[in-house]
C-alpha positions in Angstrom: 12.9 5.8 16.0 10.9 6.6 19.6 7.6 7.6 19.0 6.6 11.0 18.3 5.1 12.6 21.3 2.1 14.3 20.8 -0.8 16.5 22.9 -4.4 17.0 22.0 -5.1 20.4 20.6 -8.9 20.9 19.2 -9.6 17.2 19.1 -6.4 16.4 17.3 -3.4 14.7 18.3 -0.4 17.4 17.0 3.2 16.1 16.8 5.3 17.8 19.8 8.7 17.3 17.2 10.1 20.2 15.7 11.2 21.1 12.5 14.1 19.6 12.1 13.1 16.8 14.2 10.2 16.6 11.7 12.3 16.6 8.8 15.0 13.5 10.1 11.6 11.3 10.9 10.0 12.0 7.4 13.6 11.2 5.9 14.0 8.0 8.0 10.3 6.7 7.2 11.1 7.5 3.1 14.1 4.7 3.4 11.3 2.2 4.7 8.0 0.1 4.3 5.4 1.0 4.8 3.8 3.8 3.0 3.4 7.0 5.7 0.9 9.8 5.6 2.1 13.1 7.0 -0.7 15.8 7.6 -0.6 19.3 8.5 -3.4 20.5 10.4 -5.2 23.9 11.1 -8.7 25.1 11.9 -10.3 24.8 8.7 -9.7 21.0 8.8 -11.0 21.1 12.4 -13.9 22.7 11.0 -14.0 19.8 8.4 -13.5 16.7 10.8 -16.5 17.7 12.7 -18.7 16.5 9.9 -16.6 14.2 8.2 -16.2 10.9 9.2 -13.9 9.9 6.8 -11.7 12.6 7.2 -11.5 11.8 10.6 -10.6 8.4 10.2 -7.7 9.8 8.1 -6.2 11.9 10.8 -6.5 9.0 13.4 -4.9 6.9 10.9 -2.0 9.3 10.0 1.5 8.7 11.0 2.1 12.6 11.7 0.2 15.3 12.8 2.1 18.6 12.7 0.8 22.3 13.2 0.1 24.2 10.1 -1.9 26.9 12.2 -1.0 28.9 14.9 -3.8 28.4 17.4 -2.3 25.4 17.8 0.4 27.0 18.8 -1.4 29.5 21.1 -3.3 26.8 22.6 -0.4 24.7 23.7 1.1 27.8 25.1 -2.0 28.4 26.9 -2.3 24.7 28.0 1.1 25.3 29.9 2.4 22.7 27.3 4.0 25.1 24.2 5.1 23.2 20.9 8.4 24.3 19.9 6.4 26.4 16.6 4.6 25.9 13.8 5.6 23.0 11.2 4.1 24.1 7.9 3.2 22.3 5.0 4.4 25.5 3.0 7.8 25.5 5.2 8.7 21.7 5.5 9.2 22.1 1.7 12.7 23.3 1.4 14.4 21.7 4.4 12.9 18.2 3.5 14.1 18.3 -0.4 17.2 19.2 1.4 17.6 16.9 2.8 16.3 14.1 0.5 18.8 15.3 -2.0 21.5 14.4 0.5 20.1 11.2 1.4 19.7 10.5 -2.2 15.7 10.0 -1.5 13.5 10.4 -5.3 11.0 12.7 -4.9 7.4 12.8 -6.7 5.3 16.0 -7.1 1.4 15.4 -7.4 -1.4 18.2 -7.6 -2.0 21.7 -8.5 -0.8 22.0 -12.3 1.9 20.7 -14.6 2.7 24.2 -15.5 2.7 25.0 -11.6 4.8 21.5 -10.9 7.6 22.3 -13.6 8.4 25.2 -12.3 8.7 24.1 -8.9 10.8 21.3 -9.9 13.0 23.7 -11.7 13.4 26.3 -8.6 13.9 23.2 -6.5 16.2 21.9 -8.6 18.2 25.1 -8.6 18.3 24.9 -5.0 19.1 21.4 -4.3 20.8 20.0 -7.8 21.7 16.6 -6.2 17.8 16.1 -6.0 16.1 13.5 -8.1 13.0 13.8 -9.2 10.6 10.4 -10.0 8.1 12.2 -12.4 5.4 14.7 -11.4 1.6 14.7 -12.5 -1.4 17.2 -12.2 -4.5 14.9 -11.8 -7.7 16.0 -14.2 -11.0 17.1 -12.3 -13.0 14.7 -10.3 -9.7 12.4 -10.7 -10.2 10.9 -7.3 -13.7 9.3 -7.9 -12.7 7.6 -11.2 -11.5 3.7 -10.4 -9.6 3.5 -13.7 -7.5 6.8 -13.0 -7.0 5.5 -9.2 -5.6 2.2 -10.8 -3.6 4.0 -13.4 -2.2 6.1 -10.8 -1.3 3.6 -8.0 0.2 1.3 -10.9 2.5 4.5 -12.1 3.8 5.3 -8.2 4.3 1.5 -8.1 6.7 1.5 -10.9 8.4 5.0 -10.5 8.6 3.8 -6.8 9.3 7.8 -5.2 10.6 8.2 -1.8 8.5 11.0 -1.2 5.2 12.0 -2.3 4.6 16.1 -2.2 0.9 16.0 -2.6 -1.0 19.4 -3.5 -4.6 19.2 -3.6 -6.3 20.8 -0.8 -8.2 19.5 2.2 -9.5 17.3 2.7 -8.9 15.6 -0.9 -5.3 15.1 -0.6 -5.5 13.5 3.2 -7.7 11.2 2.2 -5.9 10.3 -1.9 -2.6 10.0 0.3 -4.0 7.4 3.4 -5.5 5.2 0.5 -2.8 5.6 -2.0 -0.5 4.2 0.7 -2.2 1.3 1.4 -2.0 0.6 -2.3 1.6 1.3 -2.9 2.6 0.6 0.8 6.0 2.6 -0.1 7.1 6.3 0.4 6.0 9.1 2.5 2.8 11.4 1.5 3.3 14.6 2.4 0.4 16.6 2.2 1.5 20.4 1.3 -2.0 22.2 0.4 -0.6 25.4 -1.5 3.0 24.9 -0.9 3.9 24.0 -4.3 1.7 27.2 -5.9 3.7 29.2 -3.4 7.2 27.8 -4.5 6.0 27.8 -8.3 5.8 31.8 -7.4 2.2 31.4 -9.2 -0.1 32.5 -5.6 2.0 34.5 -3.3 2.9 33.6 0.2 2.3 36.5 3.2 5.2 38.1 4.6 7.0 36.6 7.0 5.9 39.3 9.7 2.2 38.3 9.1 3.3 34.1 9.3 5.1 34.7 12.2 1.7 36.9 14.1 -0.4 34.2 12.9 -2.1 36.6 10.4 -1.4 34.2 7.1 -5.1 33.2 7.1 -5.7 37.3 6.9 -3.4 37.7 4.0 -4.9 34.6 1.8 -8.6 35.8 2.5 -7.9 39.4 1.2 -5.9 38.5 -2.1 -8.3 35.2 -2.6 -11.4 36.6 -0.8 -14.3 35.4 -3.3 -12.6 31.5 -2.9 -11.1 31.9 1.3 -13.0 35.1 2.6 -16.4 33.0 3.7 -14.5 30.2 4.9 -12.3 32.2 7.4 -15.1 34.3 8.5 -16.9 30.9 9.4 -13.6 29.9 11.2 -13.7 33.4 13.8 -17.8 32.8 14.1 -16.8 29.4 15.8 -13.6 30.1 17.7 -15.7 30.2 21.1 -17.3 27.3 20.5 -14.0 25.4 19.0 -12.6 26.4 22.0 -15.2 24.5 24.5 -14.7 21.3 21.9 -10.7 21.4 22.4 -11.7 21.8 26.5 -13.9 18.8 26.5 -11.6 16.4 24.3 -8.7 17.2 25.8 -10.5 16.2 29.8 -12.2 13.3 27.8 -8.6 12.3 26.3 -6.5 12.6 29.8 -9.6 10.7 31.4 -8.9 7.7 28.3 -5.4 7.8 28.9 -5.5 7.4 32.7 -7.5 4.3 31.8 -5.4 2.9 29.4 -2.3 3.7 31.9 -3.7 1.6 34.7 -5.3 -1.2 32.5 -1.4 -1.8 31.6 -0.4 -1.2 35.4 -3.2 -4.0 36.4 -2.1 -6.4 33.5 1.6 -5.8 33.9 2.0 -9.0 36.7 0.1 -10.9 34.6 2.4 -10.8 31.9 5.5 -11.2 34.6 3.8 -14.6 35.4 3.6 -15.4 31.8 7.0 -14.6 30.9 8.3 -16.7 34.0 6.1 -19.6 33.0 7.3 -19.7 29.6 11.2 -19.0 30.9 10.2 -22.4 32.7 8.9 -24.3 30.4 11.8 -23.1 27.8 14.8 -24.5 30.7 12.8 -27.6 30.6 12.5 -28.1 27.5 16.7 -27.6 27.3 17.2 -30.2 30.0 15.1 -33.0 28.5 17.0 -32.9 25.1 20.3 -32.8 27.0 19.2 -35.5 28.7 18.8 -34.2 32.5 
């Protein structure tokens, strides 16, 4: 497939593909070695990659970067460069195990709780009953720094071999369980959901669509969660001047790279001509000498 175009919003490179467009890759990838890592970004992990070098490595790493969050959104729009909308975690969900149950794709549902994960397989199931599910499995506490559960679980994905990985565990602990579990397994795609599958599960509720669609989803979550959400969205507004002069900065620091990179290839580009005529040359003499010319 061409590669996925992409612009720098906040210091991240966000996928320019829409939903659907989104959806085709992620089943494309799922047929296919190697392992992929989809992750859908939003200010808190901005907030996150600032002081997190491994997280960061992670989202350099990743095969996709879509936008979970609206100001990403807002800011291409302002950058005179709009994404086509927001391609949610939450709302990738439905149209993806759509379309893995007609691609006959296996699917494998990882986080949150089994409780939580059966009945989301049973509603998903409901909806999609060509789907096949590979197994599902709610990880214990403090799963993700024990070697022996890490082994268990890379040998169990090995052997159940899904197509697709729904991974539910919060940021930045499923980004980075997902970039190292594929390097283990090297098959399927990760897709990294947060609280998609508590939404689907009908455990958490989602906000109304009018608030998703004014970019007031953050507002909803902090009032009916505000004990575990309210501080960390507050600390989000506190910044937004200042994440705002970070995304001006990379993004003139990233056009300056690029430019670079662009006439770097431009410079070494008659090089390469030469090369590739010398070794046409050397290829026709080659096929004379053993015909005997």
């Amino acid at each position: 497939m061409p590669p996925v175009p992409t612009q720098r919003l906040f210091g991240v490179s966000v996928s320019g593909l829409d939903m659907a467009a989104t959806v085709e890759r992620i089943i494309h990838w799922s047929g296919r070695r190697p392992a992929r890592n989809v992750v859908t970004t939003n200010l808190d992990h901005v907030m996150k990659l600032r002081t997190d070098p491994r997280f960061r490595r992670v989202y350099e790493e990743a095969d996709l970067v879509t936008a979970d969050g609206m100001p990403f959104v807002w800011m291409s729009e302002h950058e005179g460069t709009p994404l086509p909308g927001r391609v949610t975690g939450s709302d990738m969900i439905g149209p993806v195990m759509q379309a893995a149950a007609a691609a006959g794709r296996r699917v494998f549902l990882f986080g949150s709780t089994m409780e939580r994960l059966h009945t989301a397989a049973k509603r998903l199931k409901a909806d999609n009953p060509r789907l096949e599910f590979a197994g599902a499995y709610a990880p214990p506490f403090g799963f993700d720094r024990d070697p022996d559960i890490q082994a268990e679980l890379t040998q169990m994905i090995r052997t159940v071999r899904p197509d697709i990985i729904l991974v539910a565990l919060g940021a930045p602990k499923q980004e980075m369980w997902s970039a190292r579990m594929a390097d283990n397994v090297r098959h399927g795609v990760f897709l990294n959901i947060g609280g998609g599958l508590d939404f689907l599960s009908g455990e958490i509720r989602r906000a109304p669509a009018f608030m998703q669609k004014m970019g007031l989803e953050w507002l909803w979550r902090a009032s009916t969660e505000p004990f575990r959400l309210g501080g960390r969205y507050l600390g989000i507004l506190v910044r937004l001047p200042g994440l705002y002069r970070m995304h001006k900065r990379d993004r003139a620091r990233f056009r300056i790279r690029e430019q670079r990179r662009m006439m770097a290839l431009e410079a070494a580009r008659p090089y390469s001509a030469v090369r590739t005529a010398t070794r046409e040359a050397e290829r026709e003499r080659a096929l004379r000498a053993r015909a005997g010319f």
